[in-house]
N, C-alpha and C positions, 0 to 999 in steps of 0.2 A: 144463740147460745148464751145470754145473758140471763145473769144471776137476777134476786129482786133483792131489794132494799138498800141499794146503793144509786148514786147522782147517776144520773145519765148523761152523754156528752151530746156536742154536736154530731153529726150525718154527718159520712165520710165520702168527699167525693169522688165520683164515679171512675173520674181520669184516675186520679193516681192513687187512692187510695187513703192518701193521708189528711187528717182530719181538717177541718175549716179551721184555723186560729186554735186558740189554743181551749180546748174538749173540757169538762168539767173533769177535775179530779175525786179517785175515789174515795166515798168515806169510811167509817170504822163500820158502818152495818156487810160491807164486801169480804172485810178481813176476818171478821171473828165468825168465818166458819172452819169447816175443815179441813188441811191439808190438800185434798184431792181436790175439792172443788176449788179454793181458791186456789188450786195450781192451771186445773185446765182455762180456769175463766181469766186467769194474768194473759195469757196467752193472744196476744194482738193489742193488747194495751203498751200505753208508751210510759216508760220511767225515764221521769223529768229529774236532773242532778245541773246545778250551779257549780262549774266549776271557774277555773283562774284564766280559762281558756274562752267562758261565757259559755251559757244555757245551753246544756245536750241533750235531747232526745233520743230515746233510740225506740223501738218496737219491741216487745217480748216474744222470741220466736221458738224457746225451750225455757223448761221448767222441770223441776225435777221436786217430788213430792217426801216431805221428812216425817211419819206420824208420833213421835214420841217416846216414852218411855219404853214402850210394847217392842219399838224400831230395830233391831240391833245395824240397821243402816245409821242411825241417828248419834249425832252428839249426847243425846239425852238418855239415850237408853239406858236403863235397868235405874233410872228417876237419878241420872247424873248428874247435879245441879253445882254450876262452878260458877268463879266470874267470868269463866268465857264463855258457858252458856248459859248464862242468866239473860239475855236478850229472849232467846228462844220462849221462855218461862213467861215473858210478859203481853200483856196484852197485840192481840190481832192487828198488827200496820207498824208493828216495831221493826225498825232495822235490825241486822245479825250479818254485821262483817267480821269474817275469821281470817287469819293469815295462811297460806299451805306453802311447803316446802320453805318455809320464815320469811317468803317474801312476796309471795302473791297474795291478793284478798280473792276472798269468792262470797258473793254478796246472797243473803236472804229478805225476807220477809217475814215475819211470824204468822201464824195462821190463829184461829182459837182463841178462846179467853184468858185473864190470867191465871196463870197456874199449869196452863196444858202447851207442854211443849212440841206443837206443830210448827212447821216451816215449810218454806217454797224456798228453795235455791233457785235463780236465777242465771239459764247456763248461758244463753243466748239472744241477741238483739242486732235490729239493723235500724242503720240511721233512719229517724223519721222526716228529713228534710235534709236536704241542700248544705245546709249551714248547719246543723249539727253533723253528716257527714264530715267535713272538712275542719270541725274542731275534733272533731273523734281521731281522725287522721294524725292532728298536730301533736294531741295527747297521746297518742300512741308511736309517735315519730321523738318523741322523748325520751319515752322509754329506751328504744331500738338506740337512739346516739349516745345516752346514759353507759349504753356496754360497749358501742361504739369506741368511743373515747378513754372508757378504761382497758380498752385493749390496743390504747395508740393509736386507734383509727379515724379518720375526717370523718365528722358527723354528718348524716345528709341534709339534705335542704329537701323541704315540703313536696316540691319539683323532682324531687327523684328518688319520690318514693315508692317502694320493690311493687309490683303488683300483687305479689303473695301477700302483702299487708294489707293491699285493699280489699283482696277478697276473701280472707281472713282476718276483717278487722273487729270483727267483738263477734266469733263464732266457737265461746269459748268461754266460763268461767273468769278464767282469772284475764284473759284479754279483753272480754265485757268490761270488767271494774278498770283497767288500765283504758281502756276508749272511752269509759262515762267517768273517769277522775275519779273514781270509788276507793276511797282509802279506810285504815281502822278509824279514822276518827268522824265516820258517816256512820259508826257503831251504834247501836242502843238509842235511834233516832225514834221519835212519831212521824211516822210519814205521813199518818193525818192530819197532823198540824204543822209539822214544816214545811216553812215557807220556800226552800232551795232543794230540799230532796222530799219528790212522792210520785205517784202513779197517778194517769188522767186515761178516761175513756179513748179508743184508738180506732183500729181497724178493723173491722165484723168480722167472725172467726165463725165458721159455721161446725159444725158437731163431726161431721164427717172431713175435713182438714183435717181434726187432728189426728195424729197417729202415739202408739205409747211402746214403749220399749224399755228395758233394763235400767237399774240408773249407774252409774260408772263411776268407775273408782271404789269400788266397795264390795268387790271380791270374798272381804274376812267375814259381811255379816252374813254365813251360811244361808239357808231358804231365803231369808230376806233380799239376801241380794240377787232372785229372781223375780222377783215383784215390779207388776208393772207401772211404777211410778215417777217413769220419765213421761212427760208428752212434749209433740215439737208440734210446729206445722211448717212444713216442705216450702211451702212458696205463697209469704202472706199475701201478696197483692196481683 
């Protein structure tokens, strides 16, 4: 299920799936196609993010696809061009962090050339190792003591943390960007060229994996929001 004109990585090995070292990242020939393709083909790739906590990996395991102007699912629709979606607008590997309900980000991707606002949202990922598991955990055990604490309560420690977290831990939009450190100011990034936030080759996704479904949250954009421009895959490895 791999696209052409982009790096290839290393072969994933057979035990566990996850890649030898660290895989070639993608370049800008991957992203500047369309919506739909660059959504199914993110799918088992890893997005690499630097955070305060050290190097997170995770696996792309949903993806949800945004076509543009045409979209009435889309920020961009009917050619809405603001500064908050002027990310969308630029060139194919650009970041597009939005805030929802004023406090969560939900992270994208731009698709397409500049000018054509396509997007990949980014709903779901699981640790690609060991050690990003367990900073994902830490970063997201922040959060949890952040409201903890404002509600008078002892924050937990690493060690006692709920098991709803763990298996819940970035199966989720805004809990993705909370487990990968993904804040607004990883906005209006090149992920082609940054050196702390972008995507590398991952785990082989084969065509029959993926599955597509509705995309959610987006009930008002009439017919649109029957469109099937969700895809997951159930069980990467």
């Amino acid at each position: 299920m791999m696209g052409e004109g982009y790096k290839k990585g290393d072969r994933a090995r057979e035990q566990t799936g996850v890649p030898e070292g660290l895989p070639g990242r993608l370049g800008r020939e991957f992203f500047t196609r369309d919506g739909i393709t660059v959504a199914r083909e993110l799918l088992g790739k890893i997005l690499v993010h630097e955070t305060a906590a050290g190097v997170v990996r995770g696996i792309i395991t949903e993806v949800e696809s945004y076509m543009g102007e045409s979209d009435k699912g889309s920020h961009t629709y009917g050619g809405k061009r603001t500064e908050r979606t002027e990310p969308m607008y630029h060139i194919g590997g650009t970041s597009y962090v939005y805030l929802i309900y004023g406090m969560y980000s939900c992270m994208n991707i731009a698709a397409m050339t500049e000018g054509i606002p396509q997007a990949v949202l980014l709903r779901s990922v699981v640790p690609a190792d060991e050690e990003s598991r367990e900073r994902m955990l830490t970063l997201r055990l922040e959060e949890v003591n952040r409201r903890r604490i404002k509600k008078g309560e002892a924050a937990w420690a690493l060690s006692e943390c709920p098991s709803s977290l763990k298996k819940h831990l970035a199966d989720g939009p805004g809990k993705m960007c909370l487990a990968m450190g993904i804040t607004r100011a990883d906005n209006s990034l090149d992920m082609v060229e940054s050196s702390s936030f972008y995507v590398t080759e991952g785990v082989p996704v084969k065509e029959e994996q993926i599955k597509a479904g509705k995309r959610i949250g987006i009930d008002y954009a009439e017919e649109a929001a029957d469109y099937l421009w969700r895809f997951y895959v159930e069980k990467i490895r």
